[in-house]
C-alpha positions as CSV (number, residue, x, y, z in Angstrom):
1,X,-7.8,-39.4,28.0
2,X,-9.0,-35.9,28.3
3,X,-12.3,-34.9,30.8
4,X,-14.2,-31.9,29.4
5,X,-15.6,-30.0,32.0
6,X,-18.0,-26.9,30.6
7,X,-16.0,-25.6,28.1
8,X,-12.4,-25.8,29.9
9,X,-10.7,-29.9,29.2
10,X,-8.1,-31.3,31.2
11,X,-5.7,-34.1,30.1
12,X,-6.3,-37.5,32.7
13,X,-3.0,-39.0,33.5
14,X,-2.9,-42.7,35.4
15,X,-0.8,-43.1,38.5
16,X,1.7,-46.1,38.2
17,X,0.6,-49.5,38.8
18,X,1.4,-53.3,37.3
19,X,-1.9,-52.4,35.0
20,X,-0.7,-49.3,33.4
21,X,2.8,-50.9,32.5
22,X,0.8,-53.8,31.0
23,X,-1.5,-51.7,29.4
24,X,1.3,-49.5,27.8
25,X,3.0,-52.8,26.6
26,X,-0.1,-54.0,25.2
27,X,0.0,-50.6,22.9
28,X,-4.3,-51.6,22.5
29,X,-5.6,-50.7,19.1
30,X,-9.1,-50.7,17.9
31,X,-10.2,-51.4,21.7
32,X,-13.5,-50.5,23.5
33,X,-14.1,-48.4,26.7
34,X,-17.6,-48.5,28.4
35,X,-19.0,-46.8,31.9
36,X,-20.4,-48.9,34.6
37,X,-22.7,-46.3,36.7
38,X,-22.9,-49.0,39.4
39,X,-19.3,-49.4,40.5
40,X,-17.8,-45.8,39.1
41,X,-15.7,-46.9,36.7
42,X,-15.1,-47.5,33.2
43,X,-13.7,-50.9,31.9
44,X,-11.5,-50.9,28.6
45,X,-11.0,-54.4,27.0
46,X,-8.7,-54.9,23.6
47,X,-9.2,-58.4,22.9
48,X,-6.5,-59.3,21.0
49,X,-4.6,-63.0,21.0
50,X,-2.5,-63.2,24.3
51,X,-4.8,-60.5,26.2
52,X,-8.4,-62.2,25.7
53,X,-8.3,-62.2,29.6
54,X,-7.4,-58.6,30.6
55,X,-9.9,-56.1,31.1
56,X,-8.9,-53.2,32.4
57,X,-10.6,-50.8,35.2
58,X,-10.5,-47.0,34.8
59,X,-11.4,-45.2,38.4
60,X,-12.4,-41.6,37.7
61,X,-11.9,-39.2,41.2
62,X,-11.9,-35.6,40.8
63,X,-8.3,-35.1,40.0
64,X,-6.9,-35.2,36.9
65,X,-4.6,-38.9,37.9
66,X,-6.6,-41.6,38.0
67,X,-6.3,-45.6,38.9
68,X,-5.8,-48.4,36.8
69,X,-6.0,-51.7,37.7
70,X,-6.9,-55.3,35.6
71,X,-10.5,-56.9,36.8
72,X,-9.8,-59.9,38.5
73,X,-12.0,-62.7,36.8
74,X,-13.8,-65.1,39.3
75,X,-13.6,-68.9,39.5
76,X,-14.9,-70.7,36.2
77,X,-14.8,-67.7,34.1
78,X,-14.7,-68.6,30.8
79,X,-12.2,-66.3,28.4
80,X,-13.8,-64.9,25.2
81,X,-12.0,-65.8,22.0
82,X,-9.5,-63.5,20.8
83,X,-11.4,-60.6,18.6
84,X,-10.2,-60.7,15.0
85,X,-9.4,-58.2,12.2
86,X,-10.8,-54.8,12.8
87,X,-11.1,-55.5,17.0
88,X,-14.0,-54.8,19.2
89,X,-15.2,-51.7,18.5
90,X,-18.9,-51.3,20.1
91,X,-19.4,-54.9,20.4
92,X,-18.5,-54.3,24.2
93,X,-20.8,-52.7,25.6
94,X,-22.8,-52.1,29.1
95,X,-26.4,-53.2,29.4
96,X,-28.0,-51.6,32.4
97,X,-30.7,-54.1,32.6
98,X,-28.2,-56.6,32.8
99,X,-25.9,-55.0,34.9
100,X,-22.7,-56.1,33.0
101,X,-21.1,-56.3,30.0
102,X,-22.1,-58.0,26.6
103,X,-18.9,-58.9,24.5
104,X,-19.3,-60.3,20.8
105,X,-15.4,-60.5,19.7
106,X,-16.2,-61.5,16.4
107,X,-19.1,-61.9,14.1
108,X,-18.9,-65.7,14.6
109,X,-18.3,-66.0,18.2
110,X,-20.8,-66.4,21.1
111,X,-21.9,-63.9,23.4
112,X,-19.9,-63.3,26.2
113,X,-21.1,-61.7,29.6
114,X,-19.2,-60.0,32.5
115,X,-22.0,-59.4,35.2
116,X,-20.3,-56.1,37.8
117,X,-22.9,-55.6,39.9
């Protein structure tokens, strides 16, 4: 990840957790990475079989190492289905009216939403 700040850019880095060593196992391809302006952080989700449940939380701080951590879903949650062929692309995406996410995984699967705030 790389912050561009004016016209000088700095390469982000992520201090070591459990999520970063899942995350780098999970090698996520053809992912999506939104902002939440409520809670500060950005949220990444891949979708793929076998990691339909992980989301993961970016925490931004004004050094160039960061926090990763996986979102911790609450009781009843419902896990999307697993986002086929080309992955999720911009079907995850913030919705400030909302406050939360809006996942489609696929063009034939249901809406999913992931309320932050």
């Amino acid at each position: 990840m790389i912050r561009i700040a004016g016209s000088a850019k700095s390469n982000i880095t992520f201090n070591p957790s459990a999520a970063l060593t899942q995350f780098l196992a999970d090698k996520p391809a053809y992912s999506a990475m939104e902002y939440d302006p409520v809670n500060d952080q950005y949220l990444f989700y891949q979708g793929a079989a076998g990691s339909t449940s992980r989301v993961y939380v970016i925490k931004p701080n004004a050094s160039t190492v960061w926090d990763m951590s996986v979102l911790t879903l609450g009781a009843g949650s419902i896990v999307p289905d697993a986002a086929v062929g080309a992955g999720v692309f911009n079907r995850f995406r913030y919705v400030a009216e909302l406050r939360g996410f809006v996942l489609m995984s696929s063009g034939t699967s249901n809406l999913y939403f992931l309320r932050t705030a």
